[in-house]
C-alpha positions as CSV (number, residue, x, y, z in Angstrom):
1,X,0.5,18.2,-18.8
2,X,-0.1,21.0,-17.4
3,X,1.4,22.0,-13.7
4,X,-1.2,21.2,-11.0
5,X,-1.1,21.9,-7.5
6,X,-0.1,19.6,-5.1
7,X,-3.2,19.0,-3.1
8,X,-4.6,18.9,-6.5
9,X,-5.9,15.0,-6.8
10,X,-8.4,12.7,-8.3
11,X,-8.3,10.2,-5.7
12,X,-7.3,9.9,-2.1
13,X,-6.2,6.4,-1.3
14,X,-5.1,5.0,1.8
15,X,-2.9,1.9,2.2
16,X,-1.2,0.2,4.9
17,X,2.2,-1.6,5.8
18,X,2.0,-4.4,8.1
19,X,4.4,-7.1,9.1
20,X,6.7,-8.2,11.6
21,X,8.6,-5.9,13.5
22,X,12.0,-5.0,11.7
23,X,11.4,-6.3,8.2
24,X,11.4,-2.7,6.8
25,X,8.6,-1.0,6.7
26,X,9.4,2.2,7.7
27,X,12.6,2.0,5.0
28,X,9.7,0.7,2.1
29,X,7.9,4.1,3.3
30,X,11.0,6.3,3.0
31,X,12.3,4.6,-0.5
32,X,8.8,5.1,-1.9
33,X,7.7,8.6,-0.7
34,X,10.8,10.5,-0.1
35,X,13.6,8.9,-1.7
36,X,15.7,7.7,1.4
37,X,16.6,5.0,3.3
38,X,18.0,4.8,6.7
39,X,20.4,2.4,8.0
40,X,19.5,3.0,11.9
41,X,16.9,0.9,12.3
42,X,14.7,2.0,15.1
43,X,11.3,0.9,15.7
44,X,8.8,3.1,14.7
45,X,6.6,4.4,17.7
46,X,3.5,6.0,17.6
47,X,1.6,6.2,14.0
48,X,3.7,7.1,11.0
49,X,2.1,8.0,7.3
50,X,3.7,9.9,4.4
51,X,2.1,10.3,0.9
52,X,2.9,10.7,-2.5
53,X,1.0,11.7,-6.0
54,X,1.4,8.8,-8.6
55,X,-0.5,9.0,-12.3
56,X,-2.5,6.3,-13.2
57,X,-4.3,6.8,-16.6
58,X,-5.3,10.4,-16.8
59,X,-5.6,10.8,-13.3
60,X,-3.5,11.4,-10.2
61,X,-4.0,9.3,-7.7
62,X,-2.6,10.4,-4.0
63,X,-1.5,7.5,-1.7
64,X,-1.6,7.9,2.2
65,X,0.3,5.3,3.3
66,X,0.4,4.0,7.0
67,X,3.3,2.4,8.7
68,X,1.4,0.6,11.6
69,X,-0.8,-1.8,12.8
70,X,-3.9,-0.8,14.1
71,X,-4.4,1.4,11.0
72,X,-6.3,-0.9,8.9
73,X,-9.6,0.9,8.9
74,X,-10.8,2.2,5.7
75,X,-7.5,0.7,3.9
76,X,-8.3,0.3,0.7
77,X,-4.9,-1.6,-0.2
78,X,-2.1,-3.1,2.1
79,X,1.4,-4.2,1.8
80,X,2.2,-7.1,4.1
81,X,5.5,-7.2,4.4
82,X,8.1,-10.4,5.7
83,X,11.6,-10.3,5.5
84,X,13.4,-12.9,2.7
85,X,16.0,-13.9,5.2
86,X,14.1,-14.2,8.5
87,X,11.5,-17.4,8.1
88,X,9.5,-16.4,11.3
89,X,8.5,-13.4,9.5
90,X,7.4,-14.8,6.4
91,X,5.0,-17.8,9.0
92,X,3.5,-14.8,11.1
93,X,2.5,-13.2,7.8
94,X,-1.0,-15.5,7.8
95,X,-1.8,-13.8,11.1
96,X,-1.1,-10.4,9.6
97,X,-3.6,-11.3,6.6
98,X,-6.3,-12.5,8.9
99,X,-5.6,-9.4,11.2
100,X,-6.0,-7.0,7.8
101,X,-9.1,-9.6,6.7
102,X,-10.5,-9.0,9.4
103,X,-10.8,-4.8,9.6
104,X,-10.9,-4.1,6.3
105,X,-13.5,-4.7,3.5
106,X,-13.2,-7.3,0.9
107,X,-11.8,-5.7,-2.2
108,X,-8.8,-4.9,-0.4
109,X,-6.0,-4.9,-2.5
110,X,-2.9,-7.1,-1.1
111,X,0.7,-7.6,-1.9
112,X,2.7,-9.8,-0.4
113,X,6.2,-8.0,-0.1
114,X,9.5,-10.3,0.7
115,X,11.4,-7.5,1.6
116,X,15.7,-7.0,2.2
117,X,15.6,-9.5,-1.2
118,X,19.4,-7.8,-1.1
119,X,20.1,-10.2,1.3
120,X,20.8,-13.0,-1.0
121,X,23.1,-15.4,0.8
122,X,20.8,-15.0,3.6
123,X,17.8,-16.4,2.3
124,X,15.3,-18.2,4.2
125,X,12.8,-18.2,1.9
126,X,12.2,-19.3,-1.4
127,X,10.4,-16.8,-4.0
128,X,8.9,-19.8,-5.1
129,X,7.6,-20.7,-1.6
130,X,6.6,-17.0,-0.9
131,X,4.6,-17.4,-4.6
132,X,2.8,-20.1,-3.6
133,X,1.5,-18.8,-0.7
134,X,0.1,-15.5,-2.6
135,X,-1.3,-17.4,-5.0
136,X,-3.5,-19.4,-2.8
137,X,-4.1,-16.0,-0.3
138,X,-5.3,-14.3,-3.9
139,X,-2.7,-11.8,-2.9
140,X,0.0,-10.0,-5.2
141,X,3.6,-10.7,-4.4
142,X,7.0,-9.1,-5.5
143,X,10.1,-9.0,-3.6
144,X,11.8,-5.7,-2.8
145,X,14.7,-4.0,-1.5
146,X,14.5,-0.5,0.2
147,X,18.3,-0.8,0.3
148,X,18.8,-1.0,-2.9
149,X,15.8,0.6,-4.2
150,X,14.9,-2.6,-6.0
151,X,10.7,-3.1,-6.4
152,X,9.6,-0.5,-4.8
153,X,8.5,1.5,-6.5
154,X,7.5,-1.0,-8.7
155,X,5.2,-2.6,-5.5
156,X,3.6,0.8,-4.3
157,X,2.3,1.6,-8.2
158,X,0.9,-1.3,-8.9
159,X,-1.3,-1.6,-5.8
160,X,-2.3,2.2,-6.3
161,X,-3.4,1.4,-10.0
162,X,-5.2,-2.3,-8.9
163,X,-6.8,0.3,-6.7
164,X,-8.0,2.4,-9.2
165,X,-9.4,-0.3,-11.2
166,X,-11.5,-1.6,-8.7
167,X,-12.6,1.8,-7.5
168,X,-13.2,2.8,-11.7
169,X,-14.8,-0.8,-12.3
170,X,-17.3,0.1,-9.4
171,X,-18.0,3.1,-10.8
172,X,-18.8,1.8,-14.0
173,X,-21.2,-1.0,-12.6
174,X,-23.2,1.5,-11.3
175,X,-23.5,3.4,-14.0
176,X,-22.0,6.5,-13.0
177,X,-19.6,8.1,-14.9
178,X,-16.3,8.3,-12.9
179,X,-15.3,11.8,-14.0
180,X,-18.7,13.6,-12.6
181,X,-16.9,12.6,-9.0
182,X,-16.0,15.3,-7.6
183,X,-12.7,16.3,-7.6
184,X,-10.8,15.8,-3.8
185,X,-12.7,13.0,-2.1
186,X,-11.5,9.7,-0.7
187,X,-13.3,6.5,-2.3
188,X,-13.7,4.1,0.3
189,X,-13.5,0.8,-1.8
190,X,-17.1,-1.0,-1.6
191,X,-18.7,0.2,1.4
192,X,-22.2,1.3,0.9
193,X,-21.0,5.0,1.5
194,X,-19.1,5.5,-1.4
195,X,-17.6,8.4,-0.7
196,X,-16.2,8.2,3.0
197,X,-13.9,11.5,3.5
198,X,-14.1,15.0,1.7
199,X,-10.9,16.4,1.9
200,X,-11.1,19.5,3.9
201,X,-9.1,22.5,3.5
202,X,-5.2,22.0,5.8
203,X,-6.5,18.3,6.6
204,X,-3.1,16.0,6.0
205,X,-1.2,17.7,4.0
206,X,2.5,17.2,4.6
């Protein structure tokens, strides 16, 4: 394939990480868009986002992912995120899915993420407890470590290519022919404004 620039995208998605404080977000963000993973762990203040290129199909799909709450607008898929070791996380994560319900339009994609699955002699709860749940929430679910760089990878792809089907599904149901899109603009999943953002020139690149 031939080099491409790296503003140079099909799709512009944005996706967000919620959960309890201190289940690993901001490591899930690291692992996945930079490679790293930081022991210090410090609460992340203010609003944090990194992206990264992934190719699905023929097409490279850019992911702009959000590490905060309050972020959920124009999401277009989410990773809510509960610790395997630390029940309370795992029972708040209904009120994380109602918050996300809530903002966000309804072809959303979710994963349920039990993260710090390293943790194994701490376990608090069951995979097939966590499974359960996602099943009856319609959610994805896959447990991860950012530690050890177990899933994640794994967990970011496959909510960026559920993406693109929905968004290339839509596109067919219309009757539009997804490659006439023009090249650079964010698809807003299912609002009556297809296309929400053009990308303008300097605008969130990192």
């Amino acid at each position: 394939m031939s080099y491409r620039a790296d503003d140079d995208y099909d799709y512009l998605f944005k996706v967000v990480l919620i959960g309890d404080s201190g289940v690993g977000k901001s490591n899930l963000l690291s692992r996945f868009t930079r490679n790293e993973f930081s022991l210090e762990s410090k609460s992340t203040i203010g609003v944090e986002f990194a992206t990264r290129s992934i190719h699905v199909d023929d097409k490279v799909v850019k992911a702009q992912i959000w590490d905060t709450a309050g972020q959920e607008r124009g999401a277009v898929g989410a990773l809510v995120v509960y610790d395997v070791s630390r029940h309370v996380t795992f029972e708040n994560v209904e009120r994380w899915l109602k918050e996300l319900r809530d903002h966000t339009d309804t072809n959303i994609v979710i994963m349920l993420v039990g993260n710090k699955a390293d943790l194994r002699h701490l376990r608090a709860v069951s995979t097939e407890d966590a499974k359960a749940f996602a099943e009856r929430e319609n959610t994805f679910f896959m447990e991860t470590s950012a530690l050890e760089s177990m899933n994640v990878e794994i967990a970011f792809t496959e909510v960026l290519t559920q993406i693109y089907r929905v968004v290339s599904r839509k596109a067919l149901d219309i009757g539009d022919d997804p490659t006439t899109l023009p090249k650079g603009q964010t698809i807003n999943v299912g609002t009556k404004d297809d296309v929400s953002a053009v990308k303008k020139a300097g605008c969130c690149s990192t």
